[in-house]
C-alpha positions in Angstrom: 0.0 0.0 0.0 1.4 3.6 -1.0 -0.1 6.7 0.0 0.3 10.4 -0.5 -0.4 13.3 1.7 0.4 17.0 1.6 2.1 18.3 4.9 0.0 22.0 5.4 2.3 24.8 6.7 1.2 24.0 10.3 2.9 20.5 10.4 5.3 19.9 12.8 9.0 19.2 12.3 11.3 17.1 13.6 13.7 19.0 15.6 15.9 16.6 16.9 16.5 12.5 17.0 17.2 11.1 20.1 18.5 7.4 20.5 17.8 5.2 23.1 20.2 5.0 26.0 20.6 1.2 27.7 20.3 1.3 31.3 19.0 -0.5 34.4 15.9 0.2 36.8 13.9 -1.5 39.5 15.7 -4.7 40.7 18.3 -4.9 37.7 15.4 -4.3 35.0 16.7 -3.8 31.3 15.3 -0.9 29.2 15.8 2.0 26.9 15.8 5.4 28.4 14.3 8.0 25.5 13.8 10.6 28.0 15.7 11.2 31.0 19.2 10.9 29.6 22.1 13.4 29.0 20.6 13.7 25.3 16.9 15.0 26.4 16.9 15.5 30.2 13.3 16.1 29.8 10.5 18.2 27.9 7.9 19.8 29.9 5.8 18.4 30.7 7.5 15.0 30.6 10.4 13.9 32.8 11.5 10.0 31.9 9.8 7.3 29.0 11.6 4.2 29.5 10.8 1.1 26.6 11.1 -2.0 28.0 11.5 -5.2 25.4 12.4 -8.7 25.7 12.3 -11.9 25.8 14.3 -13.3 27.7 13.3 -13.5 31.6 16.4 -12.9 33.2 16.2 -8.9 31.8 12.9 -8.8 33.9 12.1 -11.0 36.3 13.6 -9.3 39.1 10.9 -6.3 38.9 10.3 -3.5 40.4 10.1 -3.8 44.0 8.6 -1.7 46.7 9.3 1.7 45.5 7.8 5.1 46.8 7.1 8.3 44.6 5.6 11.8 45.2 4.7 15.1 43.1 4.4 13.5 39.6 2.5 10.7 37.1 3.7 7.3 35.8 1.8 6.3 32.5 2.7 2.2 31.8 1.4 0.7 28.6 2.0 -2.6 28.1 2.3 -3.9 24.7 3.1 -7.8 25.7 3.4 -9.9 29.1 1.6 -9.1 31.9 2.7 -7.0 35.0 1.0 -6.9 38.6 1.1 -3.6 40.5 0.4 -2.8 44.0 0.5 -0.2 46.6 0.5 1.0 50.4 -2.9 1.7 50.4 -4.6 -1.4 49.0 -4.3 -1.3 45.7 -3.6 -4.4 43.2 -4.2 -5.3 40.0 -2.4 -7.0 36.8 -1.7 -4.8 33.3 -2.4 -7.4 30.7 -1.4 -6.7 26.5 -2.7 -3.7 25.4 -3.6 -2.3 29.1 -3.0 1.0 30.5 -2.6 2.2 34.0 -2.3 6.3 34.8 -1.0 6.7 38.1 -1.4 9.8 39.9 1.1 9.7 43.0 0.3 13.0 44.3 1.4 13.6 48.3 2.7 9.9 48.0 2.7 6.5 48.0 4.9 3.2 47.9 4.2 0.6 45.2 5.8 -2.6 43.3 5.5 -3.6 39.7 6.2 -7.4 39.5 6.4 -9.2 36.2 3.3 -12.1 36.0 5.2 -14.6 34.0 8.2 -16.6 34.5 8.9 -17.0 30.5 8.0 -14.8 27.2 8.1 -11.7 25.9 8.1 -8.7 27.8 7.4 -5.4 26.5 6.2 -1.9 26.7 6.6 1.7 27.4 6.6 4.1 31.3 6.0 7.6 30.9 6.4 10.1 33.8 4.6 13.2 33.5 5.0 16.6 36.0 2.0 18.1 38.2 2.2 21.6 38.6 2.7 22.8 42.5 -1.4 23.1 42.9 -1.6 19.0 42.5 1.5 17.7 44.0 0.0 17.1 47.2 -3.1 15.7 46.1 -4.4 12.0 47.2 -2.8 9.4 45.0 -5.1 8.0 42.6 -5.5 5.5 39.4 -6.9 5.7 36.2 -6.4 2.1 34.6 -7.8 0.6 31.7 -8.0 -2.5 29.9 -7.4 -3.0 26.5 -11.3 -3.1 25.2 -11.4 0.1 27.0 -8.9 1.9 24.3 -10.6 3.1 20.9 -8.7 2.3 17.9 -9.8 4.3 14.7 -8.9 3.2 11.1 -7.7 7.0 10.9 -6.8 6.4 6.9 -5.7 3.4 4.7 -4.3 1.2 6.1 -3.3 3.6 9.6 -5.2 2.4 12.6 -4.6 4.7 15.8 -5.5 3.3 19.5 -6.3 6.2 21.7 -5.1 6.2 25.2 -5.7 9.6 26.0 -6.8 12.5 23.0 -9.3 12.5 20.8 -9.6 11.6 17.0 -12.5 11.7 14.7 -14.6 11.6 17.3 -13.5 9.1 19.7 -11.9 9.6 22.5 -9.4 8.4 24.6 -10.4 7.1 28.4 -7.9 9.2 30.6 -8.3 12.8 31.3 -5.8 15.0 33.0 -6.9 18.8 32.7 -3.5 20.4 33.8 -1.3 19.1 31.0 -4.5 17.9 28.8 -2.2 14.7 27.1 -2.2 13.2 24.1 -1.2 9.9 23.6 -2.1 7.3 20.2 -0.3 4.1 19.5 -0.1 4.5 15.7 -0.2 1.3 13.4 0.6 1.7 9.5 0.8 -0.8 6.9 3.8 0.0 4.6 3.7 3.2 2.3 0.7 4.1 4.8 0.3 7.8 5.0 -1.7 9.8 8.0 -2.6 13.2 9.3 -3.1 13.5 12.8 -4.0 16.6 15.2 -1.8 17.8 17.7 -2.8 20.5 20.2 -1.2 23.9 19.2 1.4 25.0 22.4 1.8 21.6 23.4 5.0 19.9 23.5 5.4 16.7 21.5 7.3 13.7 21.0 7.0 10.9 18.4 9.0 7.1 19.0 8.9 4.1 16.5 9.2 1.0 18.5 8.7 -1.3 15.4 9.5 -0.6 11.4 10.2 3.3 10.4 8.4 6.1 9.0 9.0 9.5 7.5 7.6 12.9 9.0 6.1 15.2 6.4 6.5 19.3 7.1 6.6 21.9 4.4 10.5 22.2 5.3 10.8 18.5 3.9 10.9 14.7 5.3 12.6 13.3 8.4 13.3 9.3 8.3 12.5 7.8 11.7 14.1 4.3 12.0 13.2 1.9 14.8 14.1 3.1 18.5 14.5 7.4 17.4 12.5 9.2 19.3 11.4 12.7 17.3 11.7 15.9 19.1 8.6 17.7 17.5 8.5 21.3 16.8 5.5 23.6 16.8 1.9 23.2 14.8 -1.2 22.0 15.1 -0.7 18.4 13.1 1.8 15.7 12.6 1.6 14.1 8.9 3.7 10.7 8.7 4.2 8.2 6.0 5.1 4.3 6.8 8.1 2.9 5.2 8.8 -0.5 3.6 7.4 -2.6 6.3 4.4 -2.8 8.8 4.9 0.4 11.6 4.3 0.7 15.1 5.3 4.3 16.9 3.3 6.2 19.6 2.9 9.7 19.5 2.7 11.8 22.7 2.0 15.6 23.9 1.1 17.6 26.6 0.7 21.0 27.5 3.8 22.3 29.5 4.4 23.7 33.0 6.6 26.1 32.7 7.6 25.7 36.6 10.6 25.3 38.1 11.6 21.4 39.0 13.5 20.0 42.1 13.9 16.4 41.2 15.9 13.3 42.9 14.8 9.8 42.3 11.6 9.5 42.7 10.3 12.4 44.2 9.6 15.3 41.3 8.8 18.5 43.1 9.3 23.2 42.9 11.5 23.4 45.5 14.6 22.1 47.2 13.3 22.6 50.5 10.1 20.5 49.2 12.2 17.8 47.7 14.0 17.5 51.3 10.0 17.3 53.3 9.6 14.8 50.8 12.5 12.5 52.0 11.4 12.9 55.4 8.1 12.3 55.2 9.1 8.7 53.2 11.9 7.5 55.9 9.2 8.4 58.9 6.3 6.2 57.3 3.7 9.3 55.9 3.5 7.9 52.6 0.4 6.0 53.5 
């Protein structure tokens, strides 16, 4: 399948590639850090995306034990295996294929994400997103989702586009977040597949192809994409990509920014130093419950 489409004066650009940096997390947990490296410390409103991708269960199995974070969000999206989370306060479930969970830690908690499976493929994406100062203390709270629960929308010829969070043609995705109002598609194209898709004007943006490659369209020219380069977008109100030789998969992601000042260690994101020390304290004498 070939398409053609047009890129309009408002399409974003790519501004810059960034390749994934190898690295370890959790309990000796490999991934991919896109975001969160020396390359791209971060782009408000997003601090880290991680991609992890295996098969083999010794890069895994270990986890992520008991872990406690305060002042931010962690989006996981799992594309295979299945991964059971659960926290101080009671809460437990298992992300199965195609599943979403939105955390909100807020004033804090502690939690663990343990792999469900002893053998097979492994993979998916975590996304951690700022709050601004008015939400950081907020109760911690979930917004998860199973994978019936995410539209997909045959968006053009052979481009289908699950919606996590967004909308498209009038569906729309399942988690809302008014202070950085996300976006975030899982994009599918057949080869030579071509697709237009609205992106918030003002909104920072990042595209990442985790399977195949892709071209992005702007009136300044084309930018190849090859598997594992995440895009730095640039400003304009829609992205326009093309699919490549083979089938595609990439996800698109933007937010609104911030613009506030960030005191960050570990796992605590918040304004101020002092606020980033209460935070330490308040963990180590047992008020993240």
């Amino acid at each position: 399948m070939s398409a053609t489409l047009a890129p309009t004066a408002s399409a974003r650009r790519v501004l810059r590639l960034i390749p994934g940096m190898p690295t370890q997390d959790g309990a000796g947990v490999r991934l991919t850090r896109l975001i969160g490296t020396p390359m791209l410390g971060d782009l408000d409103p997003f601090l880290m995306l991680d991609e992890f991708g295996t098969d083999r269960p010794q890069d895994y199995i270990a986890g992520f034990p008991d872990h406690p974070h305060r002042g931010f969000e962690t989006v996981t999206y799992m594309i295979d295996g299945r991964m059971r989370h659960k926290d101080n306060q009671g809460n437990e479930g298992v992300l199965v294929p195609g599943a979403v969970q939105w955390m909100t830690a807020g004033r804090g908690l502690v939690h663990s994400e343990m792999p469900e499976q002893q053998e097979g493929r492994m993979r998916g994406f975590q996304l951690w997103i700022n709050l601004p100062a008015r939400d950081k203390m907020t109760a911690p709270k979930y917004q998860e989702y199973a994978p019936e629960a995410l539209p997909v929308v045959e968006a053009a010829p052979g481009a289908r586009v699950k919606l996590i969070a967004g909308s498209l043609l009038g569906a729309e995705g399942p988690i809302v977040q008014p202070a950085t109002d996300p976006v975030y598609f899982d994009l599918d194209l057949a080869p030579g597949a071509a697709l237009s898709l609205p992106v918030p004007v003002g909104h920072a943006a990042f595209l990442y192809v985790y399977e195949g490659g892709l071209d992005v369209l702007a009136a300044a020219g084309r930018q190849r994409l090859a598997r594992s380069q995440l895009a730095v977008l640039g400003e304009g109100g829609e992205l326009v990509v093309k699919g490549g030789s083979e089938a595609t998969r990439a996800i698109l992601v933007a937010g609104r920014p911030l613009r506030e000042p960030v005191a960050r260690y570990g796992p605590f994101v918040m304004n101020t130093r002092e606020e980033l020390m209460q935070a330490f304290v308040d963990y180590q004498e047992g008020r993240f419950v």
